[in-house]
DRENBA-928014 format. One record per atom (N, C-alpha, C): residue in one letter; atom name; x, z, y. Coordinates in steps of 0.1 Angstrom, whole numbers. Each point is the difference from the previous one (the first is absolute). Example, Ala and Ser with C-alpha at 12.3 -4.5 7.8 and 13.67 -1.06 7.14 Angstrom:
BEGIN
<node residuo="A" atomo="N" east="132" up="78" north="-57"/>
<node residuo="A" atomo="CA" east="-9" up="0" north="12"/>
<node residuo="A" atomo="C" east="9" up="0" north="12"/>
<node residuo="S" atomo="N" east="-4" up="-7" north="11"/>
<node residuo="S" atomo="CA" east="9" up="0" north="11"/>
<node residuo="S" atomo="C" east="-8" up="8" north="11"/>
END
This chain:
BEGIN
<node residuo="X" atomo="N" east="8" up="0" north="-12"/>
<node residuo="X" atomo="CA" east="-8" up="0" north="12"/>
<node residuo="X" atomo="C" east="9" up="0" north="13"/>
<node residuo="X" atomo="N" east="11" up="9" north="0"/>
<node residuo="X" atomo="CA" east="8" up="-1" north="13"/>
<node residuo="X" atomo="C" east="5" up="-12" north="3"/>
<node residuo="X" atomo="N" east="7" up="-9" north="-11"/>
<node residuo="X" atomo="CA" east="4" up="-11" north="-1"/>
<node residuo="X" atomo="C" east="-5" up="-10" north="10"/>
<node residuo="X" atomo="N" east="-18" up="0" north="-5"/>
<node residuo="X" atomo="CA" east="-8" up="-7" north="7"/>
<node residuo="X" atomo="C" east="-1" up="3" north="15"/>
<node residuo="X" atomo="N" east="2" up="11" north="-2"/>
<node residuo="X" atomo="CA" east="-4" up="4" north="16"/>
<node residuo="X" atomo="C" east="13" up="0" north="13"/>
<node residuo="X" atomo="N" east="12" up="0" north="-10"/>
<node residuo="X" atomo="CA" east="7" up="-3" north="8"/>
<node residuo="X" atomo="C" east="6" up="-15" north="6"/>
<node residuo="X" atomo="N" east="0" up="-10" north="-15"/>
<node residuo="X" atomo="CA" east="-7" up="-16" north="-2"/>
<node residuo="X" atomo="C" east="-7" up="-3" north="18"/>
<node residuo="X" atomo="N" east="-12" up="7" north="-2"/>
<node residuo="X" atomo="CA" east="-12" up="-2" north="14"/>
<node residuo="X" atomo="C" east="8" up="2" north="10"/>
<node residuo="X" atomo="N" east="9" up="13" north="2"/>
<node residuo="X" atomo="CA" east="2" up="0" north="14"/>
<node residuo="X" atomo="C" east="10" up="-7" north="4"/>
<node residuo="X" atomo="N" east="12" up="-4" north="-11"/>
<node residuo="X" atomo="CA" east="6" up="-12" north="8"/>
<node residuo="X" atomo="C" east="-9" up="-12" north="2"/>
<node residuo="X" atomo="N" east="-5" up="-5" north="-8"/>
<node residuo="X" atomo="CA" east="-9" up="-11" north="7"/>
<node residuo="X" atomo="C" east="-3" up="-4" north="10"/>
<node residuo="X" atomo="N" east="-5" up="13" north="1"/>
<node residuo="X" atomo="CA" east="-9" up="4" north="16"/>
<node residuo="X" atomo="C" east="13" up="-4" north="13"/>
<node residuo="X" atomo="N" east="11" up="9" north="-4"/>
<node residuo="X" atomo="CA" east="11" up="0" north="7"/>
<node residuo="X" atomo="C" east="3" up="-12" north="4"/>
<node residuo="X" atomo="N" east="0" up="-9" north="-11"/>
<node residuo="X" atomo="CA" east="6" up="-17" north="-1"/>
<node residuo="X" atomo="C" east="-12" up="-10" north="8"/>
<node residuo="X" atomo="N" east="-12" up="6" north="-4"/>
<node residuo="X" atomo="CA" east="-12" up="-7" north="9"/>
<node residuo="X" atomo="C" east="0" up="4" north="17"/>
<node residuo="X" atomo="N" east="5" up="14" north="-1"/>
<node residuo="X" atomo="CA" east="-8" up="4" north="11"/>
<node residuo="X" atomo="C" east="14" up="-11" north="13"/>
<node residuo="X" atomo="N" east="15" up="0" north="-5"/>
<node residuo="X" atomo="CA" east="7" up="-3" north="9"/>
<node residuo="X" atomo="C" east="-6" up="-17" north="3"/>
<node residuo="X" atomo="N" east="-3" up="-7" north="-11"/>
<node residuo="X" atomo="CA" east="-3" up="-14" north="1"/>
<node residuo="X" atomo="C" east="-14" up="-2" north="10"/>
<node residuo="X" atomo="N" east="-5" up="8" north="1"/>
<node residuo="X" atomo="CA" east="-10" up="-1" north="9"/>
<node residuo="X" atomo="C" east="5" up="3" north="11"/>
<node residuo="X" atomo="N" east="5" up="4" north="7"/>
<node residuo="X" atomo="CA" east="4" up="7" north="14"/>
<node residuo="X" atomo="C" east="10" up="-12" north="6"/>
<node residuo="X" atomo="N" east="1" up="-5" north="7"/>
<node residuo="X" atomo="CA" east="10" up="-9" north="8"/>
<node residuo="X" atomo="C" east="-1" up="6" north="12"/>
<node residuo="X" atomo="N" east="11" up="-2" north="5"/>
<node residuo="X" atomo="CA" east="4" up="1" north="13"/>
<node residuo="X" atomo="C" east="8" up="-12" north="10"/>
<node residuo="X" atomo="N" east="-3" up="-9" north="4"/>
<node residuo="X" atomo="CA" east="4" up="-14" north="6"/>
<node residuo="X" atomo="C" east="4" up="5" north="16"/>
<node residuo="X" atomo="N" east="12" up="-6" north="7"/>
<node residuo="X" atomo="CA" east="0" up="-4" north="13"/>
<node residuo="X" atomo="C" east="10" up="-14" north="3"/>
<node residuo="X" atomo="N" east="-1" up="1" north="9"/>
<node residuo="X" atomo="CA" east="9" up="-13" north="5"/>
<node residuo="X" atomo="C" east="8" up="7" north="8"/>
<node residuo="X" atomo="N" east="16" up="-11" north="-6"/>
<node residuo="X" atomo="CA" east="9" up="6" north="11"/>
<node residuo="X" atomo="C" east="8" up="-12" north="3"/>
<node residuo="X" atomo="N" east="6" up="-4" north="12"/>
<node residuo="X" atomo="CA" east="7" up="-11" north="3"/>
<node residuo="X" atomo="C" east="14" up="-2" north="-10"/>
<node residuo="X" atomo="N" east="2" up="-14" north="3"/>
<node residuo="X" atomo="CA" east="12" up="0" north="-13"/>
<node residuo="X" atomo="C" east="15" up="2" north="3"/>
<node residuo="X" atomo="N" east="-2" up="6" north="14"/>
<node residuo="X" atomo="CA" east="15" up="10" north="0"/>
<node residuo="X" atomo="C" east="-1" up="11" north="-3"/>
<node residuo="X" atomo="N" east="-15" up="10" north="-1"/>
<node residuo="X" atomo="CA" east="2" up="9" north="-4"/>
<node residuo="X" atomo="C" east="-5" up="2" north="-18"/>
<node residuo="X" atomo="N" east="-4" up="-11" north="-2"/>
<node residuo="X" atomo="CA" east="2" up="-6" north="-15"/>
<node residuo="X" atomo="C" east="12" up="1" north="-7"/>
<node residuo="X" atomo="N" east="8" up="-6" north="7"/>
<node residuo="X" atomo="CA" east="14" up="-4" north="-4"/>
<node residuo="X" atomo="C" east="6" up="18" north="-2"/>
<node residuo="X" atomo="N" east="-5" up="7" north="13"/>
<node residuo="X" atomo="CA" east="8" up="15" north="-4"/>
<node residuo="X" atomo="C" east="0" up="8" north="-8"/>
<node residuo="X" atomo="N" east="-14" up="-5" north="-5"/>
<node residuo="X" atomo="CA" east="-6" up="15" north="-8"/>
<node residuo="X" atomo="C" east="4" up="-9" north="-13"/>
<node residuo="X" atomo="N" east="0" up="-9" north="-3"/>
<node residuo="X" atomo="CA" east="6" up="-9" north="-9"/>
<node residuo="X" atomo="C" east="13" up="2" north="-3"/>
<node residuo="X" atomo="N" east="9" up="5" north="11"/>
<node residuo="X" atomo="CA" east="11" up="0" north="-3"/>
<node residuo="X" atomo="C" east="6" up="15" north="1"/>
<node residuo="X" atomo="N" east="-7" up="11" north="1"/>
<node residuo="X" atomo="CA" east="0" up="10" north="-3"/>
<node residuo="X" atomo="C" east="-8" up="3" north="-12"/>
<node residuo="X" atomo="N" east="-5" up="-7" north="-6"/>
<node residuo="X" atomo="CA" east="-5" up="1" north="-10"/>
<node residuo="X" atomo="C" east="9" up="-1" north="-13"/>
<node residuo="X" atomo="N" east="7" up="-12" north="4"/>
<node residuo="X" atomo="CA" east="11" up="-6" north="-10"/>
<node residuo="X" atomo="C" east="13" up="10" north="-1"/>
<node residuo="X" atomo="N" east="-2" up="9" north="8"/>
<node residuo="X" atomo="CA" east="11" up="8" north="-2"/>
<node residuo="X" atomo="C" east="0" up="14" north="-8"/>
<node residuo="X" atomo="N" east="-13" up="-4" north="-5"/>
<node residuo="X" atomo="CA" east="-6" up="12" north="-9"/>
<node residuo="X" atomo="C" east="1" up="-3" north="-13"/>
<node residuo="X" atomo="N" east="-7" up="12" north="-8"/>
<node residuo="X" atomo="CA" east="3" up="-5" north="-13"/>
<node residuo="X" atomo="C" east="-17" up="0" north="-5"/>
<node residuo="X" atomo="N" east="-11" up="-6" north="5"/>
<node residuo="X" atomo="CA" east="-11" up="-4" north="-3"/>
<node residuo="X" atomo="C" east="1" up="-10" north="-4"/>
<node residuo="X" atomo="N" east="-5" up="-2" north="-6"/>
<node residuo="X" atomo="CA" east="-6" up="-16" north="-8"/>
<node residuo="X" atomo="C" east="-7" up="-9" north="7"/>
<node residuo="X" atomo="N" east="-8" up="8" north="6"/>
<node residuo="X" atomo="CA" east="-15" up="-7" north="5"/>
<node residuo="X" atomo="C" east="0" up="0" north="16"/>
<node residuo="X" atomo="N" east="-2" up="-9" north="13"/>
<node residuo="X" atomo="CA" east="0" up="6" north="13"/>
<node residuo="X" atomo="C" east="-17" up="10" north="-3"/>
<node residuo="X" atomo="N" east="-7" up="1" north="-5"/>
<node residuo="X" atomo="CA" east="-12" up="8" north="0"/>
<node residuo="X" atomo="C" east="5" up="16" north="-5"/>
<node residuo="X" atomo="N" east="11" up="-3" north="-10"/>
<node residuo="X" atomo="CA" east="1" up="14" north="-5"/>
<node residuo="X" atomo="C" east="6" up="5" north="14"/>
<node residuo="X" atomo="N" east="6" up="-5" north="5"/>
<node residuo="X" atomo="CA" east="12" up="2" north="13"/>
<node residuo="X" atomo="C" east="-8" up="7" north="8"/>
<node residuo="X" atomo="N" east="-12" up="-9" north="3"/>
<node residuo="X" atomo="CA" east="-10" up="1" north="14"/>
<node residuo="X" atomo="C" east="-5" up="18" north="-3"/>
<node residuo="X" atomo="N" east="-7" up="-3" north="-16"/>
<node residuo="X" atomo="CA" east="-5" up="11" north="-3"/>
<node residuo="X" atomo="C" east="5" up="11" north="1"/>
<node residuo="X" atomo="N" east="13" up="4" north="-3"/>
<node residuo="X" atomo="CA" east="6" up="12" north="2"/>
<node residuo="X" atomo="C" east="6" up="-2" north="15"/>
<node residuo="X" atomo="N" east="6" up="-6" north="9"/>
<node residuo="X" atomo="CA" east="-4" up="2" north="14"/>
<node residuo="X" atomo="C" east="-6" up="3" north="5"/>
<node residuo="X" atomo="N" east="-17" up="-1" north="3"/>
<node residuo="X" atomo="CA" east="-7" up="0" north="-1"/>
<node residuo="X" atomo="C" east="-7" up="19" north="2"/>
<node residuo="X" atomo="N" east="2" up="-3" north="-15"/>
<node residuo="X" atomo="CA" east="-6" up="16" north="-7"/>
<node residuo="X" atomo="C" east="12" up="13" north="1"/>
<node residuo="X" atomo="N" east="13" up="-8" north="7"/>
<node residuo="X" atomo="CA" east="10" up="9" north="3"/>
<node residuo="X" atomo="C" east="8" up="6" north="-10"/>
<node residuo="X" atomo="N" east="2" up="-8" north="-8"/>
<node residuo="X" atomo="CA" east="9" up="0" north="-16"/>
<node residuo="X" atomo="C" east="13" up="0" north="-1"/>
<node residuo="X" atomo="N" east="6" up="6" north="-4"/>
<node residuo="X" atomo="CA" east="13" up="-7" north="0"/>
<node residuo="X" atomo="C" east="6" up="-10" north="-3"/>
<node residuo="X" atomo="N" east="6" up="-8" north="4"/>
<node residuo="X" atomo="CA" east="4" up="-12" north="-4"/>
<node residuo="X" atomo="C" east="15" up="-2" north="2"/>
<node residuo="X" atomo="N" east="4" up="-5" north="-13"/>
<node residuo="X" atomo="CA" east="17" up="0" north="-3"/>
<node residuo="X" atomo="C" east="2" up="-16" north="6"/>
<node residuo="X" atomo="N" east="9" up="4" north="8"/>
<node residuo="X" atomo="CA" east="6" up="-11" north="4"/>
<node residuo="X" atomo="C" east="17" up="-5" north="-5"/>
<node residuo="X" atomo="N" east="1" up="-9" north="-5"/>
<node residuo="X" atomo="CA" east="12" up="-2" north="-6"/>
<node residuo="X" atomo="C" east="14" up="-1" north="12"/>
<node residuo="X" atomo="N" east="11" up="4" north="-8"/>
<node residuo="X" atomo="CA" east="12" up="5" north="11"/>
<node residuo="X" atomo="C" east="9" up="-8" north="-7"/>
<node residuo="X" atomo="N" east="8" up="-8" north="7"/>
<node residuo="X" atomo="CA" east="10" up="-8" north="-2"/>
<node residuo="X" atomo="C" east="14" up="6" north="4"/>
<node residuo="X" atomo="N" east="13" up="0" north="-5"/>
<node residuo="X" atomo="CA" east="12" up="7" north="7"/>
<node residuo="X" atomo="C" east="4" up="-15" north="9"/>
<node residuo="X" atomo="N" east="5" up="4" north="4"/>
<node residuo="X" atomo="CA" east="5" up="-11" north="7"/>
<node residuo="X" atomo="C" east="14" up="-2" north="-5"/>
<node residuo="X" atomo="N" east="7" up="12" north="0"/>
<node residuo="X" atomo="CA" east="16" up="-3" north="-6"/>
<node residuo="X" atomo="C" east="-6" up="-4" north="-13"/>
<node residuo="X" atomo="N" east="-6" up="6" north="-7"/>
<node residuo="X" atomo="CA" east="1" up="-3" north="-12"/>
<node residuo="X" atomo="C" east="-3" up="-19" north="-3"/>
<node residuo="X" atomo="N" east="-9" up="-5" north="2"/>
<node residuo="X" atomo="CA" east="-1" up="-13" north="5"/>
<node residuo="X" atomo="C" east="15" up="-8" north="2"/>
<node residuo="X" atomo="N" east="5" up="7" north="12"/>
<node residuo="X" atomo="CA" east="14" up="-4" north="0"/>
<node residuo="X" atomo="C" east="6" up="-8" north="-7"/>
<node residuo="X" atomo="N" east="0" up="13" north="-8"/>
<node residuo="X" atomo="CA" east="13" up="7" north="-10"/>
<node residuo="X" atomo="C" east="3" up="-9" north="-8"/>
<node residuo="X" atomo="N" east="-15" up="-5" north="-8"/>
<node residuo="X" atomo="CA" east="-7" up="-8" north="-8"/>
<node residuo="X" atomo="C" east="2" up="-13" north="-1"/>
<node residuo="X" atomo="N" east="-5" up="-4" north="12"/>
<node residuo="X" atomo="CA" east="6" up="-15" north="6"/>
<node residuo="X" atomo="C" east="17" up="1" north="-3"/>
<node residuo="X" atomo="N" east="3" up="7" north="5"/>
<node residuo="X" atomo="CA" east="19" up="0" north="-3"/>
<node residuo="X" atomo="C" east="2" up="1" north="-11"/>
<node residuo="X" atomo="N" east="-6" up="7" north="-11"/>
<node residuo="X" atomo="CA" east="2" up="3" north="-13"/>
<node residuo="X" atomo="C" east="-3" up="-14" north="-8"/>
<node residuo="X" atomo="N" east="-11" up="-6" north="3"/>
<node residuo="X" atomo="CA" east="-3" up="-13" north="-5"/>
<node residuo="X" atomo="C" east="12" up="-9" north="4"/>
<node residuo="X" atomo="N" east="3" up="-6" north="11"/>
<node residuo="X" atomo="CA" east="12" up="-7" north="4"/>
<node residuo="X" atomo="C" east="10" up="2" north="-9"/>
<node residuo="X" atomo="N" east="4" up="15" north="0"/>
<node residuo="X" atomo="CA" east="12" up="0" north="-8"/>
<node residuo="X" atomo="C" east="-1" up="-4" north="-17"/>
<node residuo="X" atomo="N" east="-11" up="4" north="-4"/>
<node residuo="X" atomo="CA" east="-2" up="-2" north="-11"/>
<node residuo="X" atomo="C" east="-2" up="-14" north="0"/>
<node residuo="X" atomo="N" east="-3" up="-8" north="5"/>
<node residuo="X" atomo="CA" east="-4" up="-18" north="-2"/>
<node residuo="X" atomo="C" east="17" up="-2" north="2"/>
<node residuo="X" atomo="N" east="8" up="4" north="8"/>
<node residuo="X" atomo="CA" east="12" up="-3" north="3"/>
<node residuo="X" atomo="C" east="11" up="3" north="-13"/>
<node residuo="X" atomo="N" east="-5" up="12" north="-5"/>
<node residuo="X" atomo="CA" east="10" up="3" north="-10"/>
<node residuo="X" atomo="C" east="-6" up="-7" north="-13"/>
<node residuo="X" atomo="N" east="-9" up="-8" north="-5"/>
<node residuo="X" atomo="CA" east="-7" up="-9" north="-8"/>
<node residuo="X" atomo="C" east="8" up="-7" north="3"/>
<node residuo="X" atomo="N" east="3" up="-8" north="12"/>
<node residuo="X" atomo="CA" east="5" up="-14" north="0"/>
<node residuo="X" atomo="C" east="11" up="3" north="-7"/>
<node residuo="X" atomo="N" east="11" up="9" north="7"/>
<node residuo="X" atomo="CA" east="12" up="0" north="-4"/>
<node residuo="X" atomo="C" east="6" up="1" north="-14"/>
<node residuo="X" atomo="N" east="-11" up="12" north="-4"/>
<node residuo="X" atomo="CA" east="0" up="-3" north="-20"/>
<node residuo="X" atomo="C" east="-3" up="-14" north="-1"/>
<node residuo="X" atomo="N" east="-8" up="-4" north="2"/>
<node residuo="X" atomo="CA" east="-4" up="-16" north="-3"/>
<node residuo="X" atomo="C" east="16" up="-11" north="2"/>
<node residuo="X" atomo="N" east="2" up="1" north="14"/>
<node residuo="X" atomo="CA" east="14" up="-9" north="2"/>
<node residuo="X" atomo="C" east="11" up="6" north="-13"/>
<node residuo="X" atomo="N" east="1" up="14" north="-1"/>
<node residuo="X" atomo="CA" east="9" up="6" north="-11"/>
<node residuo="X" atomo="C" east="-4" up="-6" north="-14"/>
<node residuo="X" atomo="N" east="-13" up="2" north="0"/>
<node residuo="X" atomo="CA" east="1" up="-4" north="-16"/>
<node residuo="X" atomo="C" east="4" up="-17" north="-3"/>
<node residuo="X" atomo="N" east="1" up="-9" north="12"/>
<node residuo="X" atomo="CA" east="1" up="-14" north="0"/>
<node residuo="X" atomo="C" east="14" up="0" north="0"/>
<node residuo="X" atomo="N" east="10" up="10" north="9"/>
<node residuo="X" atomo="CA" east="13" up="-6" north="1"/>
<node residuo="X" atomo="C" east="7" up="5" north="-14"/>
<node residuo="X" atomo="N" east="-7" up="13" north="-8"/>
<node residuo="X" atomo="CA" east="6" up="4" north="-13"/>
<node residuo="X" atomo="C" east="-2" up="-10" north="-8"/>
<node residuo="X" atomo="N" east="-15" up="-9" north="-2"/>
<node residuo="X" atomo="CA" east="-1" up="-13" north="-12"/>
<node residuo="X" atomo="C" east="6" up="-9" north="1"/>
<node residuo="X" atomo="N" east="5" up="0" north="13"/>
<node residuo="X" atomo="CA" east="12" up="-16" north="8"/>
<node residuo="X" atomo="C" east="13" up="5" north="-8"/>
<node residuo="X" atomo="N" east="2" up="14" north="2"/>
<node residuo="X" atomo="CA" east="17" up="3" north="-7"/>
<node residuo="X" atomo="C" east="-1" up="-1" north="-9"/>
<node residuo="X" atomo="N" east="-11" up="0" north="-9"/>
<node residuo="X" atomo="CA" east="-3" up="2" north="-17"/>
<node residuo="X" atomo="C" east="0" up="-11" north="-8"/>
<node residuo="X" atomo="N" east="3" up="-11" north="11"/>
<node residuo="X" atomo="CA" east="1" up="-14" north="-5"/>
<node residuo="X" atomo="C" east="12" up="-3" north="-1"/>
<node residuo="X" atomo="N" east="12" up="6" north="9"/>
<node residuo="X" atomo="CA" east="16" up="-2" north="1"/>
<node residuo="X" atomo="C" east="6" up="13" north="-10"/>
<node residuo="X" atomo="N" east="-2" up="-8" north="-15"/>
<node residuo="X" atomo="CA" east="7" up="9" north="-8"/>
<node residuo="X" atomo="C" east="11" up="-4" north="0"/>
<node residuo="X" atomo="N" east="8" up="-9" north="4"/>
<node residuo="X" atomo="CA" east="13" up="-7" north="-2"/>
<node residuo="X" atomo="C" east="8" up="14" north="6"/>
<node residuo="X" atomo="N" east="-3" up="-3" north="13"/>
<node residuo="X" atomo="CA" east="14" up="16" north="8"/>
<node residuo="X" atomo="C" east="-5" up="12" north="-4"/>
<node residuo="X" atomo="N" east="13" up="5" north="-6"/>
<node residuo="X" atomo="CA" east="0" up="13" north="-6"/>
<node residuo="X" atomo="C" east="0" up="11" north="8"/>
<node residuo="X" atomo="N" east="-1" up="-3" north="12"/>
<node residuo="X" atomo="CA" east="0" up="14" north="13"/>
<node residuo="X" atomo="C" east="-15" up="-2" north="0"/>
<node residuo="X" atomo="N" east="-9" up="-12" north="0"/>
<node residuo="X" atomo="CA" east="-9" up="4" north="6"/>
<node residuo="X" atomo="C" east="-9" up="8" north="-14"/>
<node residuo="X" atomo="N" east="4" up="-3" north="-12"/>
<node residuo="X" atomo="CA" east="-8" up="6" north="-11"/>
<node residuo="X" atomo="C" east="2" up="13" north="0"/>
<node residuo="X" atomo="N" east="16" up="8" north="8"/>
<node residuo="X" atomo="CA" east="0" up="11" north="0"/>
<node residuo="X" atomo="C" east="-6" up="7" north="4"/>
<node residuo="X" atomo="N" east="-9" up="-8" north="16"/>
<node residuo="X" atomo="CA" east="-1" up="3" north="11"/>
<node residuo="X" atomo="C" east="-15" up="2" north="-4"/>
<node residuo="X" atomo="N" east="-8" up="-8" north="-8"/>
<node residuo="X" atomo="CA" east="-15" up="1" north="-4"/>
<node residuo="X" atomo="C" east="-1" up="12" north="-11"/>
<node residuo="X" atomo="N" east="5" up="1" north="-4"/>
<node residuo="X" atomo="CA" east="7" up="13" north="-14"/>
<node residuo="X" atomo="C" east="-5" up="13" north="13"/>
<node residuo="X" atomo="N" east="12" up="2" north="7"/>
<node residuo="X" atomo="CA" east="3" up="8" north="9"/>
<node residuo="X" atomo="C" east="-13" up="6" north="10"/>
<node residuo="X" atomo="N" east="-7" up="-11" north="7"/>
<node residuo="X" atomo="CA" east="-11" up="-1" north="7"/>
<node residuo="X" atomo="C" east="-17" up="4" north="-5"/>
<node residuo="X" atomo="N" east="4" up="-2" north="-15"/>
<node residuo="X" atomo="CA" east="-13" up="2" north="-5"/>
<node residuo="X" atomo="C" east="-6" up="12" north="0"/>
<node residuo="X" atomo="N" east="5" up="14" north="2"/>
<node residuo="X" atomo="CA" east="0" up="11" north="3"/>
<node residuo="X" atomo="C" east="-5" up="1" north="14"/>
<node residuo="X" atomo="N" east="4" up="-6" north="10"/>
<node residuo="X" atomo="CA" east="-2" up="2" north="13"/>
<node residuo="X" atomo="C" east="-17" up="-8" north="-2"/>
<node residuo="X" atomo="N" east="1" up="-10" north="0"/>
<node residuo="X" atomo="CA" east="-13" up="-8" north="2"/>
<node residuo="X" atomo="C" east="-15" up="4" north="-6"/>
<node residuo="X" atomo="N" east="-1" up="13" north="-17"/>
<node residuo="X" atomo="CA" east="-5" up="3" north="-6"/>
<node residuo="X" atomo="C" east="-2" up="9" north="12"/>
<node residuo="X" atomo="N" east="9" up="10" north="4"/>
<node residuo="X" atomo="CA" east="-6" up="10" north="8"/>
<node residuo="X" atomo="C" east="-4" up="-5" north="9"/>
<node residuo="X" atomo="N" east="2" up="-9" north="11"/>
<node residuo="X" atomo="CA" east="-5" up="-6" north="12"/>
<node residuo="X" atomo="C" east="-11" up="-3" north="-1"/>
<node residuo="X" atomo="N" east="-1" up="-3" north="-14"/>
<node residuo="X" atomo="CA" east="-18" up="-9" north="-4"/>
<node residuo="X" atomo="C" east="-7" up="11" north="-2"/>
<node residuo="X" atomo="N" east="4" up="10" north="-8"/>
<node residuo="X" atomo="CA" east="-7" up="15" north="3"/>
<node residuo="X" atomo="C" east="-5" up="12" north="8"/>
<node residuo="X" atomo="N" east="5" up="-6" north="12"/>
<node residuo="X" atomo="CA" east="2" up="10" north="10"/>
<node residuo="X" atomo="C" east="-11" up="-9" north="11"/>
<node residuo="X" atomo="N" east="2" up="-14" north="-2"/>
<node residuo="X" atomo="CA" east="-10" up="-5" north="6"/>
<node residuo="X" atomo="C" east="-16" up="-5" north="-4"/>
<node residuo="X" atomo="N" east="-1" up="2" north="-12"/>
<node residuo="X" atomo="CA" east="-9" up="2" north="-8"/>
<node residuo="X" atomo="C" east="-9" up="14" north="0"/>
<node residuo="X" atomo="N" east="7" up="9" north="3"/>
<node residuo="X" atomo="CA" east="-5" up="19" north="3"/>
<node residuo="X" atomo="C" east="-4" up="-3" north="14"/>
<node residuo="X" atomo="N" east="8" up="-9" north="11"/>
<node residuo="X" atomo="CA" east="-8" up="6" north="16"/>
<node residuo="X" atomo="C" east="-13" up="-15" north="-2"/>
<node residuo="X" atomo="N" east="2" up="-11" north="-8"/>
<node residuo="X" atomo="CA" east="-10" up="-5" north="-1"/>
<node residuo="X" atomo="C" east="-14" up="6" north="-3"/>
<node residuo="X" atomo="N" east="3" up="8" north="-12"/>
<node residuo="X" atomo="CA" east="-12" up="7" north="-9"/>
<node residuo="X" atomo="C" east="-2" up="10" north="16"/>
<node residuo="X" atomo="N" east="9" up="7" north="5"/>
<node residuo="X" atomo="CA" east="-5" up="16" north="6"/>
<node residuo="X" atomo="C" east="-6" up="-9" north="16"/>
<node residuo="X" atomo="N" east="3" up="-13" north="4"/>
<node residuo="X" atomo="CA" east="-7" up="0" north="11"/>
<node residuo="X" atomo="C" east="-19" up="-10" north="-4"/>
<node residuo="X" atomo="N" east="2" up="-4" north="-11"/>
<node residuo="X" atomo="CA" east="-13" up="-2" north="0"/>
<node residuo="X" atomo="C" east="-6" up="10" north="-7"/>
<node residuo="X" atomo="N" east="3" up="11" north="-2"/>
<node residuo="X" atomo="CA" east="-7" up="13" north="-4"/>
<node residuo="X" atomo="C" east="-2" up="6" north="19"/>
<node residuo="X" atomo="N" east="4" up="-5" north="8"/>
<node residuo="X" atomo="CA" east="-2" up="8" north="10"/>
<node residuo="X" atomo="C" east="-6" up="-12" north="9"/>
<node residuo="X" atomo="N" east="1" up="-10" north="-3"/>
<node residuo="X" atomo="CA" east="-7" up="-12" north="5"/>
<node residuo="X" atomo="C" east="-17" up="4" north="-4"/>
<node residuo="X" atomo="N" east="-2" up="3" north="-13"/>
<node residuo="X" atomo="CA" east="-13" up="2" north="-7"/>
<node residuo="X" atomo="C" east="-7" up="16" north="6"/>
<node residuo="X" atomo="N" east="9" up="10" north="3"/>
<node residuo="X" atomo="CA" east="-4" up="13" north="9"/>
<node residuo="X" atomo="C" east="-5" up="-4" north="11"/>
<node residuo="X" atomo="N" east="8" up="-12" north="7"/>
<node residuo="X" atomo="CA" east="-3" up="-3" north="15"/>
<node residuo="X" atomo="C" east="-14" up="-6" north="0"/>
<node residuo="X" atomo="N" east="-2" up="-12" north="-6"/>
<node residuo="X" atomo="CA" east="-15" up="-6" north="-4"/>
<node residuo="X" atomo="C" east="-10" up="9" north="-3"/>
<node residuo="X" atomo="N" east="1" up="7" north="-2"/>
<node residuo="X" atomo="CA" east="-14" up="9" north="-7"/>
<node residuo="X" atomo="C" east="2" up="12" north="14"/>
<node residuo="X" atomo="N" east="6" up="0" north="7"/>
<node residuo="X" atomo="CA" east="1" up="8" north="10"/>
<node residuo="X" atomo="C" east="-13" up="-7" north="9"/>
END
């Protein structure tokens, strides 16, 4: 029985808002504001927005760092920049890998392989750790 009866009163709840409207006109610069203070919230809906305005709700408005933005842009840069350089690395190591004749340079790819493993590894970790903070920033 409560089931039902509690069933009823959302209904009601869900009816009673769909009937009530509230309409005005507002010019479209002050359209554009409330639009754009709207967008800086974390509502879904400009009506949910209006509605807790409105009814004096609280409303979360989303906060951006600005350094951190920065930081990010610079962190991206670097990371696209240190891609290339592995990239040009791994092409100049296949070019030497083809002159097996001189025996300095076979020492030298011997020798190098160590460095290049780690270099690939170390840029491979700030790859993984900035689009882990690429993906923090987006859902922010």
């Amino acid at each position: 029985m409560r089931i039902r009866e509690n069933e009823t009163v959302m209904k009601e709840e869900k009816s009673a808002r769909a009937k009530s409207w509230i309409s005005f006109r507002v010019k479209p610069k002050e359209y554009d504001t409330i639009y754009g203070h709207f967008s800086k919230t974390t509502c879904r809906k400009l009506s949910e927005y209006a509605r807790n305005v409105l009814l004096q709700k609280p409303v979360v408005i989303k906060f951006r760092n600005e350094s951190a933005d920065n930081f990010l842009a610079e962190m991206i840069l670097l990371k696209n920049e240190l891609n290339a350089i592995g990239n040009n690395y791994n092409q100049s190591v296949k070019r030497l890998h083809t002159m097996e004749r001189v025996p300095e340079v076979r020492t030298w790819l011997q020798n190098d392989q160590v460095f290049r493993e780690s270099f690939l590894k170390k840029t491979e970790q700030i790859r993984e750790h900035m689009d882990q903070i690429y993906r923090l920033w987006l859902s922010k």
